[in-house]
Structure formats: structure tokens, C-alpha cells
C-alpha positions as CSV (number, residue, x, y, z in Angstrom):
1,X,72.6,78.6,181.9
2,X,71.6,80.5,184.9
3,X,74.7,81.8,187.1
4,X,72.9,79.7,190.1
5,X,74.5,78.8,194.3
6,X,77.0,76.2,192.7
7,X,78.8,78.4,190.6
8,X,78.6,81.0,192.6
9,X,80.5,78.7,195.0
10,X,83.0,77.3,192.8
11,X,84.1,81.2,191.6
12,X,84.3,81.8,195.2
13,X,86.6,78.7,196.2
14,X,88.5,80.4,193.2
15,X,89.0,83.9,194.2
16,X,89.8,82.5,198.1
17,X,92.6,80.5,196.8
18,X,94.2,83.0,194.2
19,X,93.5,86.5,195.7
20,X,92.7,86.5,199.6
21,X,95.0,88.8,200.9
22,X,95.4,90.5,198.1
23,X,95.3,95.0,197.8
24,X,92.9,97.0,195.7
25,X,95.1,99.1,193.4
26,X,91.7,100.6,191.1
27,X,88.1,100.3,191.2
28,X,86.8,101.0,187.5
29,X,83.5,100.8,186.5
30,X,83.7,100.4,182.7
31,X,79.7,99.5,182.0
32,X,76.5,101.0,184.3
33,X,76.2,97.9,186.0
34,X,79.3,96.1,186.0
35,X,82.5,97.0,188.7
36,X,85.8,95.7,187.8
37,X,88.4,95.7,191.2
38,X,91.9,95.5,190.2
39,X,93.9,93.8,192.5
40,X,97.6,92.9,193.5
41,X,98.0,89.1,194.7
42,X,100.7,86.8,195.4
43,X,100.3,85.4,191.7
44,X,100.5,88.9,190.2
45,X,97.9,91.4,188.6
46,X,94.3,89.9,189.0
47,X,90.5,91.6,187.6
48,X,87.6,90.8,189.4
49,X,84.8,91.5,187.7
50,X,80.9,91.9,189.5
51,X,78.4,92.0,187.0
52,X,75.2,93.1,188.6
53,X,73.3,93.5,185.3
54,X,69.7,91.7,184.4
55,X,71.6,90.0,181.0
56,X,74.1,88.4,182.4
57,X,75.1,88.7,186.2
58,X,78.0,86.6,187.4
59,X,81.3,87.4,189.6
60,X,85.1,86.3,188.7
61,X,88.4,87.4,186.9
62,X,88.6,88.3,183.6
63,X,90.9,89.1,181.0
64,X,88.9,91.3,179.0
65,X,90.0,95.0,178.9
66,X,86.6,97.5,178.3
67,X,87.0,100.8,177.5
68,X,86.2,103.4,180.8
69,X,84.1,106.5,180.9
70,X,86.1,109.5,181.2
71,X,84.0,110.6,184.0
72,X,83.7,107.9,186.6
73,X,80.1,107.2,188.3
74,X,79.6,108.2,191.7
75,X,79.4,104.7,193.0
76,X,82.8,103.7,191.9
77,X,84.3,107.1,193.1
78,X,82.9,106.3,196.7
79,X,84.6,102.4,196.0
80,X,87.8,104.0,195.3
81,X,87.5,106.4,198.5
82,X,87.1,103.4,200.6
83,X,88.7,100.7,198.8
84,X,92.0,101.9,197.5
85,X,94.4,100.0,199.1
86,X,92.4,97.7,201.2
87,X,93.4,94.2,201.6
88,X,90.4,91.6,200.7
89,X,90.4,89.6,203.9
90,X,88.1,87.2,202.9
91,X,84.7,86.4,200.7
92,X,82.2,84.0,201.7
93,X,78.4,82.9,200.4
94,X,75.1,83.7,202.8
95,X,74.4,80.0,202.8
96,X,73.6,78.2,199.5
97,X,72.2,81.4,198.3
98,X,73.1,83.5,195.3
99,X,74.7,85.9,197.4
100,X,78.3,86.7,198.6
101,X,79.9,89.4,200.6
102,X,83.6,90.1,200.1
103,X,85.3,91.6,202.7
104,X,87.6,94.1,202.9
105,X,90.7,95.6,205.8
106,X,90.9,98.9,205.3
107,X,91.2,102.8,207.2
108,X,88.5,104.8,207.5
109,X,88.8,108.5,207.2
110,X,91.0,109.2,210.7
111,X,92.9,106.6,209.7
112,X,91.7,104.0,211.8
113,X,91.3,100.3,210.9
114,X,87.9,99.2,209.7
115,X,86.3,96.9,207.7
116,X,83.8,97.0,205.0
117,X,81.1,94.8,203.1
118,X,81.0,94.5,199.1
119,X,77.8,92.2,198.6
120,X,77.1,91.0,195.1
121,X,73.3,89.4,195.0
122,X,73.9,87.7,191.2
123,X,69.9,86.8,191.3
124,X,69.0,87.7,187.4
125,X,67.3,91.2,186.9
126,X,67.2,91.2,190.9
127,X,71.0,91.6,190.5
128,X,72.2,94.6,192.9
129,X,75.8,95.6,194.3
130,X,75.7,96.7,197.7
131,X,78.2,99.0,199.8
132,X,78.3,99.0,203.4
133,X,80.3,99.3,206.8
134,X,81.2,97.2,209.4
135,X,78.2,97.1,210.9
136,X,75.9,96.8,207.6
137,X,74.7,100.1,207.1
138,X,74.5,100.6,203.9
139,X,76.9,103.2,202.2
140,X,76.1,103.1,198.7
141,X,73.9,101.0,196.3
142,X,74.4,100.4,192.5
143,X,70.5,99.9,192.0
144,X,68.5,101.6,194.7
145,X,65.5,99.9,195.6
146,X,62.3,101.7,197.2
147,X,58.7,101.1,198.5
148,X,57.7,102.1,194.9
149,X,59.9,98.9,193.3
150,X,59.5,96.4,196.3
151,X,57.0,96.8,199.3
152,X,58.6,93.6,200.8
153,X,62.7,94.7,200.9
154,X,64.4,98.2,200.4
155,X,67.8,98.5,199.9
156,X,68.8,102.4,200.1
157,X,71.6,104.6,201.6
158,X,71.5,104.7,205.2
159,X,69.6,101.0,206.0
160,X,70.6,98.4,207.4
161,X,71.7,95.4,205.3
162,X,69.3,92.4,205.1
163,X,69.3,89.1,203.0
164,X,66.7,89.0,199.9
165,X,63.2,87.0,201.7
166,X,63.8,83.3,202.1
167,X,62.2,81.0,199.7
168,X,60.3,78.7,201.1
169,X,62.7,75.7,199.4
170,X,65.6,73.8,201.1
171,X,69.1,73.9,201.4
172,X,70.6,71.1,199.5
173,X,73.7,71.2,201.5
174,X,72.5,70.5,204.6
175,X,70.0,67.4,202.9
176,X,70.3,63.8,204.6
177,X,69.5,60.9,202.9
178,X,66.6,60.2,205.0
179,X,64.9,63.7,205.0
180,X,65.5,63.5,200.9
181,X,63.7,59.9,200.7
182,X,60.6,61.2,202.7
183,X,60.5,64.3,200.6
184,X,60.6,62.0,197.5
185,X,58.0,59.6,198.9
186,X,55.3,62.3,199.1
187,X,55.9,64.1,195.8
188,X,53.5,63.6,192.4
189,X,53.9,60.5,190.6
190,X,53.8,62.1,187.5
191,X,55.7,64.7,188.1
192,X,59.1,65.2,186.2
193,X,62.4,64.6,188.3
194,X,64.0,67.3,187.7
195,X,61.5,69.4,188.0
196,X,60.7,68.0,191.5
197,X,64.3,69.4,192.4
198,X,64.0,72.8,191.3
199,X,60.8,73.1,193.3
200,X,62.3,71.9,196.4
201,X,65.9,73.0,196.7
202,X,67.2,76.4,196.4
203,X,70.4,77.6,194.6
204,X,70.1,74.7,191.8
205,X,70.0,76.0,188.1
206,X,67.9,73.6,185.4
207,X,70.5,72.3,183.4
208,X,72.1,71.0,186.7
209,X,68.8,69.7,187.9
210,X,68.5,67.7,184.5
211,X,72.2,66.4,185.1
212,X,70.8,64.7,188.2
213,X,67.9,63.1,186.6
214,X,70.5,62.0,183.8
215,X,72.6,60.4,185.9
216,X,69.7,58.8,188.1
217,X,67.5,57.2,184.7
218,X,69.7,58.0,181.6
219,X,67.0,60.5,180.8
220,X,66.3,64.1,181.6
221,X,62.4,64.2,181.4
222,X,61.7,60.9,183.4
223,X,58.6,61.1,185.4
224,X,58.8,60.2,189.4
225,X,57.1,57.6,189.1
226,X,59.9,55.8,186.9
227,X,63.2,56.7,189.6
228,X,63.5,55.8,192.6
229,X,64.4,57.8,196.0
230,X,67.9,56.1,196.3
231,X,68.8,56.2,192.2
232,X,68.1,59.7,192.7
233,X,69.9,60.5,195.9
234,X,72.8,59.2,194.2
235,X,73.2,61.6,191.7
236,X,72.0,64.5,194.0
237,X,74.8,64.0,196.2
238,X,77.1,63.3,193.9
239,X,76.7,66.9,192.9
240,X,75.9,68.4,196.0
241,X,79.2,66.5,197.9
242,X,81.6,68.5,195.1
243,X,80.0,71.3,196.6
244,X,80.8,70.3,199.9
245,X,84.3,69.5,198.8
246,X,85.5,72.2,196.6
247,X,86.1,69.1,194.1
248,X,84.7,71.5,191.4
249,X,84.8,70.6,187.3
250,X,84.2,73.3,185.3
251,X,82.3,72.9,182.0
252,X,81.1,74.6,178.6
253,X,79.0,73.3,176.5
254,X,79.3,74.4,173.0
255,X,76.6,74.0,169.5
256,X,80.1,73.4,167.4
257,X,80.5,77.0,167.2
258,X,79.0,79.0,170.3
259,X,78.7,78.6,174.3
260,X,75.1,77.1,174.6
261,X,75.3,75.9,178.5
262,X,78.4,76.3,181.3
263,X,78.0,74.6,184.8
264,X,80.5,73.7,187.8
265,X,80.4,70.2,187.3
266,X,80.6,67.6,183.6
267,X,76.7,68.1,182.2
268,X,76.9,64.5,181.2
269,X,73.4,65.0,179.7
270,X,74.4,66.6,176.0
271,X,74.9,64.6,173.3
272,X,77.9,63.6,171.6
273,X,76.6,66.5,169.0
274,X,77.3,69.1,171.4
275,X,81.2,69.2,172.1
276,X,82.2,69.5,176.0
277,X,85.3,71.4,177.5
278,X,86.1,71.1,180.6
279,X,88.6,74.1,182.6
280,X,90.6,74.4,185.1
281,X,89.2,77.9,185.6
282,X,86.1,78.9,186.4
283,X,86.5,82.3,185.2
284,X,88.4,81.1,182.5
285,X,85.1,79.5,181.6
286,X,82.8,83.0,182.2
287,X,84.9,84.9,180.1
288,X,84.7,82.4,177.4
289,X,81.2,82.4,177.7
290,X,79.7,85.8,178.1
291,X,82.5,87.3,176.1
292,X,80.2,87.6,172.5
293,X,77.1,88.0,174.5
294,X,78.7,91.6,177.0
295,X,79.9,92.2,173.6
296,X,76.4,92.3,172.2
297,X,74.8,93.9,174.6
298,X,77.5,97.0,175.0
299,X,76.4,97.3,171.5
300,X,72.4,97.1,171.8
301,X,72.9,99.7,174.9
302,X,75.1,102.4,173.5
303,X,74.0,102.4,169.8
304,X,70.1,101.2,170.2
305,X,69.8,105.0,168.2
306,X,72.4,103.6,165.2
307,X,70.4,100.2,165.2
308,X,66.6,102.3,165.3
309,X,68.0,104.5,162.5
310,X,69.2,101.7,160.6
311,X,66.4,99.4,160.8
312,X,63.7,102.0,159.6
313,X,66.2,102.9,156.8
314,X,66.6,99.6,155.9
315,X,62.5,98.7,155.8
316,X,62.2,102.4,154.1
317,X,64.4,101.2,150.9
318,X,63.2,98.1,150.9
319,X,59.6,98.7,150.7
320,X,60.4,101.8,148.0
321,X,62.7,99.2,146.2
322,X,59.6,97.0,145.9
323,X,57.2,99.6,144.7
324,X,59.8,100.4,142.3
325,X,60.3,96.9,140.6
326,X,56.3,96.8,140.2
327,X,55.9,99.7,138.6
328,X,59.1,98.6,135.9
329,X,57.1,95.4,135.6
330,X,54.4,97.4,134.0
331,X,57.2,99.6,132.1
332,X,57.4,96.2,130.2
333,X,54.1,97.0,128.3
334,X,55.9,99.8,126.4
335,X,56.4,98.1,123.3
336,X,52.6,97.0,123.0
337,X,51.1,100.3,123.4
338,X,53.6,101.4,120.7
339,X,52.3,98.7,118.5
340,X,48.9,99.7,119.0
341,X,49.4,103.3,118.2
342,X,51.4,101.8,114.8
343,X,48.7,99.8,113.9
344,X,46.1,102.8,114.5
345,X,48.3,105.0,112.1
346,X,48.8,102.4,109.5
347,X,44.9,101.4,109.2
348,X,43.7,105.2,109.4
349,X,41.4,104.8,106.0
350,X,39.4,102.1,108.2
351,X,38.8,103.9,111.1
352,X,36.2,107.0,112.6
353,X,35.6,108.4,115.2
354,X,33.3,107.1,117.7
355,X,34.9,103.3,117.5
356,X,35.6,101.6,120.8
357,X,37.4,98.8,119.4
358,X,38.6,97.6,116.1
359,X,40.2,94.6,114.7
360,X,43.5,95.9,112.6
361,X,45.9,93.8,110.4
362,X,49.0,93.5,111.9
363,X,51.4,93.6,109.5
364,X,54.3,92.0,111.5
365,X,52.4,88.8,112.2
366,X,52.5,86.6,109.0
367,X,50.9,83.3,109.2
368,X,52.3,81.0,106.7
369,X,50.3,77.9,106.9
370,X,47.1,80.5,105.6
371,X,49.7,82.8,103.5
372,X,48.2,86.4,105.3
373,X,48.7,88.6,107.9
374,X,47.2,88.4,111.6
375,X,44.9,90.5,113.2
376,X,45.2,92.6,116.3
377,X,42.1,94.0,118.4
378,X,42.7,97.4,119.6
379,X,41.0,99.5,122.5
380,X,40.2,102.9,121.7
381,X,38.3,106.2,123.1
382,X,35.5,106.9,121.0
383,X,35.6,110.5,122.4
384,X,39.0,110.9,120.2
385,X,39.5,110.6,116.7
386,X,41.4,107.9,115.1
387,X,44.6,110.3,115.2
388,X,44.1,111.2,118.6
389,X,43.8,107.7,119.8
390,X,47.2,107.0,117.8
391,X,48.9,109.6,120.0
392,X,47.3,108.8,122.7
393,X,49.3,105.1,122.4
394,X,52.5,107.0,121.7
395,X,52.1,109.1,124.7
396,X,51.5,105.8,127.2
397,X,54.6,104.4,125.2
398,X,56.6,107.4,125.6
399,X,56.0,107.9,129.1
400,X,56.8,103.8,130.0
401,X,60.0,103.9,128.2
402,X,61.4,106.8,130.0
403,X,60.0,105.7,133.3
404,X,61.7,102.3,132.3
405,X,65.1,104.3,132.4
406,X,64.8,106.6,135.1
407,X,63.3,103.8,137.6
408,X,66.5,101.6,136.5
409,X,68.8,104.3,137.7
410,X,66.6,104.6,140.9
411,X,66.9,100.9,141.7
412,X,70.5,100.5,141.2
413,X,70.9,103.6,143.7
414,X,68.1,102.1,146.3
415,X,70.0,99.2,146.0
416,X,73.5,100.9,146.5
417,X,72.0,102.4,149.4
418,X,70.7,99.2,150.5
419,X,74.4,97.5,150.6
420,X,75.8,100.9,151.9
421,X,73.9,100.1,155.2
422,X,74.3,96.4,155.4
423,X,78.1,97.7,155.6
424,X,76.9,99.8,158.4
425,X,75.1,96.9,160.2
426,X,78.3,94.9,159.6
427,X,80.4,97.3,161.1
428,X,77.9,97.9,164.1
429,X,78.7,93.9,165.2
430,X,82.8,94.3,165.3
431,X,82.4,97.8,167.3
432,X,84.2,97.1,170.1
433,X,85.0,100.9,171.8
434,X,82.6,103.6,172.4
435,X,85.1,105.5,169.4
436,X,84.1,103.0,167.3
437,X,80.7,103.5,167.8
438,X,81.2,107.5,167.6
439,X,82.7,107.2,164.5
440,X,80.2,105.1,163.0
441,X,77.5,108.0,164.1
442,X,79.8,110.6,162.9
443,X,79.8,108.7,159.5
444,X,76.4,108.5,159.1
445,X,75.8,112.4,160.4
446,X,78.1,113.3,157.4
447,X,75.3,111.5,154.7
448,X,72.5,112.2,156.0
449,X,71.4,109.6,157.9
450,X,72.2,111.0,161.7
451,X,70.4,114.3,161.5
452,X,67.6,111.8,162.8
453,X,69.4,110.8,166.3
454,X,68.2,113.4,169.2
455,X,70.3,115.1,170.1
456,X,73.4,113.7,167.6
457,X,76.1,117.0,167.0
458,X,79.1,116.2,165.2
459,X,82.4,116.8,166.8
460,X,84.6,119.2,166.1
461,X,87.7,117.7,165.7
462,X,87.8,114.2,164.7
463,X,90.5,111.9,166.2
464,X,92.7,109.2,163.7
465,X,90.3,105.8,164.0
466,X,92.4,102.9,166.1
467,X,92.1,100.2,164.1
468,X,92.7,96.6,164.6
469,X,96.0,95.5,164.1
470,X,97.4,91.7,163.7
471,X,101.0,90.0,163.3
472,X,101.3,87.1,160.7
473,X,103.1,83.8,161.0
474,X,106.5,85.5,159.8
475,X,106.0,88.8,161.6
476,X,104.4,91.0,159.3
477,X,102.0,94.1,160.8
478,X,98.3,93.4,159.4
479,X,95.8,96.7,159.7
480,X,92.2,95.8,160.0
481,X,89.2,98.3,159.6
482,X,86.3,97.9,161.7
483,X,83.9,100.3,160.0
484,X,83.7,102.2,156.8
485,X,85.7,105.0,158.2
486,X,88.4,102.8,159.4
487,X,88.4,100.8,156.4
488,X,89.0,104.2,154.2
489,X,91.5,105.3,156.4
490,X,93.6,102.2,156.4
491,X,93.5,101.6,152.6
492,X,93.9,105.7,151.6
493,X,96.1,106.8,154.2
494,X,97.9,104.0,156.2
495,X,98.9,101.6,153.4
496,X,101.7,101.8,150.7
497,X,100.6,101.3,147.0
498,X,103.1,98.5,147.3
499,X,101.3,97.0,150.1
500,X,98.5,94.1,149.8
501,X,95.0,94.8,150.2
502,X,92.4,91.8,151.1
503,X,88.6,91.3,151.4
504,X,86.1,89.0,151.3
505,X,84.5,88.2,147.8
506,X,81.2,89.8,147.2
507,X,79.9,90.2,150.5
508,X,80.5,93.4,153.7
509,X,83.0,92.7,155.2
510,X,86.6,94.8,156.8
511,X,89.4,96.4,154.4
512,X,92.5,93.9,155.4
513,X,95.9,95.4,155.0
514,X,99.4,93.7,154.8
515,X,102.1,96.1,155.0
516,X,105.0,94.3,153.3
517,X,107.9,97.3,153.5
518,X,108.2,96.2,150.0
519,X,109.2,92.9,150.2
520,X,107.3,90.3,149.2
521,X,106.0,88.1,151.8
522,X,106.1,84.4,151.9
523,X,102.5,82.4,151.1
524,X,101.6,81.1,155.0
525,X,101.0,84.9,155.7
526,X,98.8,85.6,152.6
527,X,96.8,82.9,153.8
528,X,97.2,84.6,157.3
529,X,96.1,88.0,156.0
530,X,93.1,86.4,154.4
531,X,91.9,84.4,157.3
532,X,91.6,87.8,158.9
533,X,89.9,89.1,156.5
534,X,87.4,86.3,156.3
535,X,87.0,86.2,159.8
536,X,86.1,89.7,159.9
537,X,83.4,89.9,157.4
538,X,79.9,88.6,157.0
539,X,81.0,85.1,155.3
540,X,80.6,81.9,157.4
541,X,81.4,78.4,156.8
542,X,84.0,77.2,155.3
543,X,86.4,77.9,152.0
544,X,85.4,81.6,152.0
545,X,86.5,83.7,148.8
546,X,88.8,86.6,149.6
547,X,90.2,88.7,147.2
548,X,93.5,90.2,147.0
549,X,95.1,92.4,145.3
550,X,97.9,95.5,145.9
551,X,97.0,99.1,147.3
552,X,97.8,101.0,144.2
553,X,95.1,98.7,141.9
554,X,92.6,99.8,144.5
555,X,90.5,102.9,143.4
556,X,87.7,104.9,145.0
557,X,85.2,106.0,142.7
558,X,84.4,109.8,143.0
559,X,81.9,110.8,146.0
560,X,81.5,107.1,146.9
561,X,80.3,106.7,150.3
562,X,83.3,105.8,152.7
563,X,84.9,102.4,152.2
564,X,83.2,101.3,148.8
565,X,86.3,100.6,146.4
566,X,86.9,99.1,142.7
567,X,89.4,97.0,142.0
568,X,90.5,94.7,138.6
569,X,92.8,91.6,138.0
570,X,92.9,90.6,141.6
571,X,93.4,86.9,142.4
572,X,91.5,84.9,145.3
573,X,92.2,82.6,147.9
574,X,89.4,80.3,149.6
575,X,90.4,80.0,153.1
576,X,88.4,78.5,156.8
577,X,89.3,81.1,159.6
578,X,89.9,80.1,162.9
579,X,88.9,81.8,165.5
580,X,91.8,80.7,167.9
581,X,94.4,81.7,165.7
582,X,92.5,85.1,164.7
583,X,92.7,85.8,168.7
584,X,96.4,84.6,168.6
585,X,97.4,86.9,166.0
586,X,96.0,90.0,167.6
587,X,98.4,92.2,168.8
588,X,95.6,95.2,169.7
């Protein structure tokens, strides 16, 4: 699923076609690596976004709106120096490498006309975005690089501009048929096919290089030996001449539920268990794509303190949760010690001191087949007297039953706790802002739990949460929590007692609010409301129990932790979210 020469040149074709000519209107930079140029076209507002991360590089429009630092780096101040208001002239790829420069008319600071060099090299963790003049000096570099990280290539402020090193592989646009069949001719017999092309020609990901075996033998592992030169140029060029004539097919591969693969032409190689799309954009098809995984990685970036802090606090209860239940297995030989120090006191005329043992009649064990009581051998300390080692029993039995109690209330509040940050972790995957993720930390500062993030201070005013809010089928406003604090503030403070409250059954999950006005909405947008709630918790599959109920039967028990509630006499609904119509709904 590598962003590899093919793609890169289909998301080119792209932007020439839609936004050549267009005029820079902003230059954000919303994530350390990643530049977003907001541009005016012929066809309206576009976002071009240039990912120059290790995760997941790639260039293209998006969609996706990302919350901005309030102070912008110093790379994309010097962008907007230069690049407000210049006109993108045109882009264009440094052969069949992952490389592109767009280019840009601009003035320079007299006011003459100039032109300058954005170059994105999408090459995995090499990934770098470079800034330079019209003559390639370099102006500005996202990711400098020095002797100490490369002694073959240097890219730094005040260079000159010079392509990555060659590999020592082949352009597969400029292959003939002849030169492929003598290449073909002298490689190892038992050598896979696809693996013959990624050796040889540059630019080509693996899933594309298993299309063309595919489409050669039917197969994707099949040995050279088994294909021949001409089977094999077939598909090669079939691929490679799309390239050549911009007639691109965009793809996305799918498991049933998330983006597995993506590739600029149909990966005809995937079972009929691994559903297809095709789209007519290719950055239609990024943003699809990388949208859970940016998503996921914002989080493990900006709150890899809040996952550390949870994690240890999460292995803390549990291993004190397990001590716990051992020692109240043992609690469970209360009784027996408390029958040994009965039967001690109730055979006293039989016993002296000195005794290590001795064999008592139990008088709650009657045998009726041999009509007497049963015996019970008993342990005792022949340092203690027969009284002593009676209270000695009553002691052990005293001390079990109220450790039996007290470790009871401990394990129902390690396993409060336990739930408490399971909510947590729940909310940690729907944080979608860096306020979200500040008002998670604030929440946890106020228990407790942040005092152990470096250099964590609470703020000292806190700002009303932005939750998420939805519109049902018939128009009503849904509120949706993405933390505890959220969720608390939408069920205490937003809602109307008259208004209904959803969430799923039994599991973390958000607070789902339906404000009604006080009306009484019809039942497609209960079953809206409760889709959202679904969708929004840790419940997957399908029929998922939500409960539902109205504001005012929804009670917080006093100092519960933020967005644990009781409720009684609530109904439920079993409903399968869709993740379509959840993204339809959405007003922001």
C-alpha cells in the first residue's frame, strides 16, 4: 500500500487538470509534517495537502478540516511570505521517481516576477518538503538533512537542489519489449515474478507488481520459470501504457470494513472476499484511505503521555486486582478455622497441652448408616494450651472474615476504576481536536491521575467542550459527547429533562442526546439517535443494545467520576450503525 511513481502520477494528472492556474489564498500547516495549500481554481475552493511524514506520505486534495496551531511553524510562515497569492503554473514528476516539484508565478520582495520550487519527495520515512528559488537554492526545508543523517545527500538552507541518488533499477516507462524479454531471459528460474519486477524497475509498489504477475499466470507467487517473457510483458505494459496515457482507475481495496490496499489501476488479484471500489478521484481515494489511520496517529503523537499514563494504570489495577481475588480465595477458609476453634472448645475435657494433633467428634457430621457422629483431625501448637489454641482458630477466623469484607469493597472499587479508564481509552480513540485531547488531560489532572505527565498544569479557565452534533432524518439536533467531560456536560447542562438520553447497553461508550423541544419525535429518528450512539461506543457488529431513556430519569450518583450515570425503566433498541449515514448526519 506504498504511495509509489504510479500514484504519484495519477494525483499529479489530477491536480494539472483541476488546479493549474489556480492562486494560493493560505498556507496552513495543521500537523509537523504535513502542509495544506489552499487554493482558488476555476472549479472553486480546492486543499492540497503534502504529507511529508514517515506514516503515511502522499500528495492530493482533501476534504478533511484539522485543527491549526495557534502559532504557525516557521516553515509555513516563510510559504506564506512567498506563496500568498502565487499562481501554480504547473507540477510535474522528476522522471518515474517519487518525486514532484510544483511550480509556482509569483513576486519576489521588490516586486518583481519570479518563480519558485515546492518539491515533495513522498519516499516513506525519507519523506522531506523542500523550498527553493528559481534557480534551486534551497530556501527552506521541512526536515533538514546533514552529514550527521546522510554522508551521501544533504539537503539544508543555502544548497543547491539535487535529486535523491539513483537506484541502480530501470525506468519502466521508457521499457521496450525487446530490452524487457532479454532482461527476462537472464533472470533466476526460480525466482518469483513479481519479485523479479520490484528488483528491476523503479517507482512500482508490491501490490502493483503482484497485479502483473496476476494478470500474466492467474497467480501472484508464480516462479519465472512457470511465465513467459511475452505473458508477462503483457500485463507490464498494460499497466505501464495507463501510465503513459493518463488512462488512470483508481482503486480501494477494502477487509468488509477497513481500507487494506489502494492503487491507480483495478488490483484484479483480491479475492471476491475482499470488496473493490473503484473512484473517479484519486484523492477522493487518499482521504478515504488514510482518513482513520492520520486520525490515529494525531492521536499516538499528541497524547502518547495520556496513552503511557493509562497503560501503566491500567496494568497497576489489574495486577492489584489479581492479588486481591487470591488472597479472598483464601478468605474462603474462614468458616473451617472457625470450626476448628468450635470443636477445640467443645472437646476441652479431652485435650492438654503439649498435643500437636487430635482427632475430635464433630458434632455436626452425623453418619446415619453407623448412627454416630464423625470425627475431625485438628492441628494444634503444643506450645499453647487447649484454650489458647481455641483462640488462636477464632483469631485466623476473625481476621479472614473481615478481610473477606473489606477486600470485596476494594475489588468492586479496583474494578470501578478499571471501567473508569476503559472510558478514558474509549474516549482517547474519538478525540478528534487538540481540545479534546486537553480536556481529557484536564480530566484526569482533576483525579489524580495527571499529576504524573511532566510538565501537565491545569488551565485556568476552562472553555465549554464542542461536542459533536448530528441532524436526524426529520430534523431533530442530536448532541454527542466525545469524552467524559463532554458527555457530563451534554447530559447535566445542555439537555432538557424532557429530552431523550441514549447509550449503548453495558459497554463505554458516548452520552447521545435528542433534544425534542418537547415534542415527541417520530420512531425513524429514535432509531437515528441510537445508531449514533452505537456507532460511537465500543460495540461492534451488528444489532447492538442501546438504551434509552429521558434526561430527567438520568441521575449522577454523588462524587462519581465524570460521565458515570444511573438510570431505571429504560427501554432498548438493537440497531446496525452505518457508517455512511453516521457521516451524513453530521452537521459538525
Amino acid at each position: 500500500m506504498a504511495f509509489d511513481a504510479g500514484m504519484l502520477a495519477c494525483v499529479l494528472d489530477e491536480i494539472t487538470r483541476l488546479a493549474q492556474g489556480g492562486r494560493i489564498e493560505r498556507v496552513l500547516q495543521p500537523e509537523r509534517d504535513e502542509i495544506v495549500l489552499q487554493m482558488r481554481t476555476l472549479d472553486g475552493g480546492k486543499r492540497l495537502l503534502i504529507n511529508a511524514g514517515s506514516n503515511n506520505p502522499r500528495i492530493g486534495f482533501t476534504e478533511a478540516q484539522k485543527e491549526n496551531p495557534q502559532q504557525p511553524p516557521m516553515f509555513c510562515m516563510l510559504l506564506r511570505k512567498h506563496l500568498s497569492g502565487a499562481k501554480l503554473a504547473r507540477v510535474q514528476q522528476a522522471g518515474f521517481e517519487r518525486v514532484c516539484e510544483l511550480v509556482f508565478e509569483t513576486r519576489d520582495e521588490m516586486g518583481f516576477a519570479c518563480t519558485r520550487y515546492l518539491i515533495a519527495e513522498i519516499m516513506g520515512k525519507y519523506s522531506n518538503l523542500i523550498f527553493t528559488d528559481q534557480d534551486k537554492k534551497i530556501l527552506a526545508v521541512l526536515k533538514t538533512v546533514d552529514f550527521s543523517t546522510s554522508s551521501k545527500r544533504q539537503v539544508l538552507p543555502g544548497m543547491t537542489y539535487e535529486l535523491p541518488p539513483a537506484q541502480n533499477k530501470c525506468d519502466p516507462l521508457n521499457e521496450t519489449e525487446q530490452g524487457f524479454a532479454d532482461a527476462y531471459a537472464k533472470a533466476d528460474a526460480e525466482q518469483r515474478t513479481d519479485r523479479w519486477i520490484l528488483d528491476r524497475y523503479m517507482g512500482i509498489s508490491a501490490s502493483v507488481a503482484r497485479e502483473m504477475a496476476y494478470r500474466a499466470t492467474r497467480f501472484t507467487d508464480t516462479p519465472v520459470k512457470y511465465c513467459t517473457a511475452g505473458e508477462l510483458w503483457r500485463a507490464f505494459d498494460s499497466i505501464i501504457g495507463a501510465i503513459r496515457t493518463g488512462n488512470y482507475a483508481p482503486m480501494l481495496v477494502t477487509d468488509g470494513e477497513k481500507p487494506v490496499e489502494y492503487a491507480f489501476v483495478a488490483l484484479t488479484h483480491y479475492g471476491a472476499d475482499m470488496p473493490r471500489e473503484e473512484f473517479e478521484s484519486a484523492s477522493r481515494l487518499l482521504d478515504v484511505f488514510f482518513a482513520t489511520r492520520d486520525r490515529e496517529n494525531r492521536i499516538k503523537q499528541r497524547a502518547a503521555d495520556v496513552l503511557l499514563l493509562l497503560t501503566h494504570g491500567e496494568s497497576r489495577i489489574q495486577k492489584k486486582l489479581e492479588a486481591q481475588r487470591g488472597e479472598l480465595a483464601e478468605c474462603e477458609q474462614a468458616e473451617t478455622y472457625k470450626k476448628y476453634g468450635d470443636l477445640i472448645m467443645g472437646n476441652l475435657y479431652c485435650l492438654e497441652k503439649g498435643m500437636t494433633r487430635a482427632e475430635l467428634v464433630d458434632y455436626e457430621a452425623w453418619d446415619e448408616q453407623s448412627g454416630s457422629y464423625g470425627s475431625c483431625v485438628v492441628e494444634m501448637d503444643e506450645r499453647l494450651t487447649p484454650v489458647a489454641n481455641g483462640q488462636k482458630y477464632y483469631k485466623k477466623y476473625t481476621k479472614l472474615r473481615n478481610a473477606k469484607v473489606e477486600l470485596t469493597r476494594q475489588i468492586e472499587l479496583g474494578e470501578a476504576e478499571l471501567a473508569y479508564l476503559n472510558t478514558v481509552f474509549d474516549a482517547l480513540t474519538r478525540a478528534e481536536t487538540q481540545a479534546d485531547l486537553d480536556e481529557i488531560r484536564e480530566e484526569l489532572y482533576r483525579f489524580g491521575y495527571a499529576s504524573r505527565m511532566k510538565g501537565y498544569a491545569s488551565p485556568k479557565k476552562n472553555k465549554a467542550p464542542v461536542v459533536m452534533q448530528f441532524v436526524t432524518t426529520n430534523g431533530y439536533r442530536v448532541l454527542c459527547g466525545k469524552n467524559n467531560v463532554q458527555n457530563e456536560y451534554i447530559t447535566h447542562k445542555l439537555a432538557d429533562r424532557n429530552d431523550w438520553w441514549f447509550h449503548v447497553k453495558g459497554m463505554p461508550g458516548s452520552h447521545v442526546v435528542m433534544l425534542c423541544d418537547g415534542e415527541e419525535p417520530p420512531a425513524e429518528d429514535f432509531t437515528d439517535a441510537a445508531e449514533i450512539a452505537a456507532y460511537h461506543s465500543k460495540a461492534t457488529g451488528e444489532n447492538i443494545a442501546v438504551d434509552y431513556i429521558q434526561v430527567r430519569h438520568v441521575k449522577k450518583p454523588a462524587a462519581a467520576k465524570p460521565g458515570l450515570v444511573i438510570y431505571h425503566t429504560n427501554w432498548t433498541a438493537y440497531v446496525t450503525p452505518s457508517e455512511e449515514k453516521i457521516k451524513q448526519m453530521r452537521s459538525k
